[in-house]
C-alpha positions in Angstrom: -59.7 9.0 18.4 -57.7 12.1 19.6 -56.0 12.4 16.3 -59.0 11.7 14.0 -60.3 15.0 16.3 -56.9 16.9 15.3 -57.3 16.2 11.4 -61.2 17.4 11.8 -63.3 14.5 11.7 -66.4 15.0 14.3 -66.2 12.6 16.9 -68.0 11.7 19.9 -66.8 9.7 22.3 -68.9 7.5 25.5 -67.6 5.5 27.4 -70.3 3.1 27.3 -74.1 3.5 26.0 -76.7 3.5 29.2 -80.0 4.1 26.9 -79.9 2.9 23.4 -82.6 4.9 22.1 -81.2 8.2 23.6 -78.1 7.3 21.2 -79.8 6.4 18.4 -81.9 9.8 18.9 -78.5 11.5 18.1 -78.3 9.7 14.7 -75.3 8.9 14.2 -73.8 8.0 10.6 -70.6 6.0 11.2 -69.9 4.3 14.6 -66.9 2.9 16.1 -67.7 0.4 18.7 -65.3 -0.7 21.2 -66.7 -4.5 22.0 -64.8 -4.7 25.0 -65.9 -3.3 28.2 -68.9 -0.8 26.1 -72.5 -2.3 26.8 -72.2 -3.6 30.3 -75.5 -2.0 30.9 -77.4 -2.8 28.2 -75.6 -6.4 26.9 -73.4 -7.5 30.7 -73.1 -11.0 28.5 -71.8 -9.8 25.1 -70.9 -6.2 25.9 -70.1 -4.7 22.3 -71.3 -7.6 20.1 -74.9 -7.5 21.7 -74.4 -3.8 20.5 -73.7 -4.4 17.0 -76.2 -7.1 17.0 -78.8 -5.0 17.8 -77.7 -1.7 16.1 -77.3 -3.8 12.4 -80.8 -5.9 13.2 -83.0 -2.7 14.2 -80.9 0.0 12.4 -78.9 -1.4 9.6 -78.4 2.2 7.5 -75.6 3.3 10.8 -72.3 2.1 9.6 -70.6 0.1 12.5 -66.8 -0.1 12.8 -65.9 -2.8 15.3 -62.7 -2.0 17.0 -60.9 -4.5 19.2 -57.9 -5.6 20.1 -59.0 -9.0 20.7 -58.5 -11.2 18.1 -59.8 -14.0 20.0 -63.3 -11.9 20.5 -63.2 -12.1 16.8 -63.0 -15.7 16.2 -65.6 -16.3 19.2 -67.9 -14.2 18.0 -67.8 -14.5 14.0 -70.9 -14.5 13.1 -71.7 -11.5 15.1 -68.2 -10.1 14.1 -69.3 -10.7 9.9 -72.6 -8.2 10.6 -69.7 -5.3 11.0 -69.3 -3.4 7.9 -65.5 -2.6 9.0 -62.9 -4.4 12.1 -60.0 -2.1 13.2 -57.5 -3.8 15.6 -56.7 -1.3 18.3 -52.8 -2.1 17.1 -53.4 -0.3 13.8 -51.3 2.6 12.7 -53.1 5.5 12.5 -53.2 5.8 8.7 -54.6 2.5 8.0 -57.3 3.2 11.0 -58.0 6.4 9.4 -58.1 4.8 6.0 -60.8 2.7 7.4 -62.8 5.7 9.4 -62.9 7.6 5.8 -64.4 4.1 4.0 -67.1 4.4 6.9 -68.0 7.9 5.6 -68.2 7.1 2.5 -70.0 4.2 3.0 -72.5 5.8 5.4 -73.1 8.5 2.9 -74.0 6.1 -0.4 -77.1 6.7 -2.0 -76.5 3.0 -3.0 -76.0 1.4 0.2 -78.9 3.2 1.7 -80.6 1.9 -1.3 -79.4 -1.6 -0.8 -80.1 -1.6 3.2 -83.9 -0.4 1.9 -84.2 -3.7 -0.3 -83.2 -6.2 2.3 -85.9 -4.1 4.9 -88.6 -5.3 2.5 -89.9 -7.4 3.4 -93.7 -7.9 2.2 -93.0 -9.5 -1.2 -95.6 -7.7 -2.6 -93.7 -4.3 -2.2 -92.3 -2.6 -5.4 -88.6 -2.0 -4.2 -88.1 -0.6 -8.1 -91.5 1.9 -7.4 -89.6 3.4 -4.0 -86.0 3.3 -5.4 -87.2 5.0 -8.5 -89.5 7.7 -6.2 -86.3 8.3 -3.4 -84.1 9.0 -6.9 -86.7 11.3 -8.6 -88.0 13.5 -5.2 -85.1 12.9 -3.1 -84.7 16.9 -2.4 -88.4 16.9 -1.5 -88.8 15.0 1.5 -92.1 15.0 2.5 -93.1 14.1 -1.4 -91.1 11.2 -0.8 -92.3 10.3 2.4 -95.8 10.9 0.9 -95.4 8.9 -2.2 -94.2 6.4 -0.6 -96.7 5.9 2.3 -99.1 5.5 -0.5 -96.9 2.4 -1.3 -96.6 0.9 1.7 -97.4 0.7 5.4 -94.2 -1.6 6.6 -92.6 0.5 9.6 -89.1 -1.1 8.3 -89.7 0.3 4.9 -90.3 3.8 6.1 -87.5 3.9 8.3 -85.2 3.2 6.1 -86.8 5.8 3.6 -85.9 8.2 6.2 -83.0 7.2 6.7 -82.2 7.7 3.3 -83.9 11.4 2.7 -81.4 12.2 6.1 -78.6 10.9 3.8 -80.0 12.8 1.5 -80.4 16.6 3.1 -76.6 15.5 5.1 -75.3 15.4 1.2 -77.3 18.5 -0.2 -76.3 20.8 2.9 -72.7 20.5 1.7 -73.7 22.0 -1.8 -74.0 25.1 -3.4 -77.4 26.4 -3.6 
């Protein structure tokens, strides 16, 4: 972590996560997780993995990197381990971890992954993904537009979430621009 901090990337480190919601109130985009010995509080039987259970079930936009150097952990827990979008082994050189830390970023700042973590939230059939996709594409500079048009859509607190998830994408990406 100490030499992702040297080249500039903006890390924050705990050393375990007491209150869930306090950390997702920092939003987060990317997060490295450490499944040993991190969620003792919050997860004493699966520690990390309970994390990453629970972080790709209730917020599914973040962009999880599972880092271990476990392999067996792996194996144990696959089908947990499979809801990770990236695993680093603890072993890796620095380069290929950092290789993998920059694939989070730009992950966690796709338009179309936000887009495609919106579709699978959907859940009332009835829904028109196509109506909110095309709406987040058209206003996405004008948040509360957005948020407004699509209210008008829907009511489905899994939908607007990740519509605001999105639009934070969104603003993140625009900030960096030129006026």
């Amino acid at each position: 972590m100490e030499n992702l901090q040297n080249d500039g990337y903006n890390i924050h480190k705990f050393s375990d996560i007491p209150k869930m919601d306090d950390f997702i109130a920092k939003k987060h985009h990317v997060v490295i997780l450490d499944i040993q010995g991190v969620g003792k509080k919050i997860s004493p039987e699966s520690e990390g993995w309970g994390i990453l259970e629970y972080l790709k079930q209730e917020h599914p936009h973040l962009v999880v990197i599972v880092f271990t150097g476990a392999d067996w952990s792996i194996t144990k827990f696959k089908e947990k381990a499979d809801k990770a979008d990236f695993i680093i082994g603890k072993d890796s050189e620095y380069l290929n971890f950092k290789m993998k830390v920059d694939a989070a970023i730009k992950k966690a700042f796709s338009i179309d992954f936000h887009l495609s973590v919106l579709k699978k939230r959907i859940q009332n059939p009835d829904e028109n993904k196509q109506k909110i996709e095309d709406i987040i594409k058209k206003y996405g500079r004008n948040e509360e537009k957005v948020k407004r048009k699509v209210r008008k859509l829907t009511t489905n607190e899994g939908t607007l979430q990740s519509v605001d998830s999105i639009l934070s994408i969104i603003s993140s990406i625009y900030s960096y621009l030129p006026a």
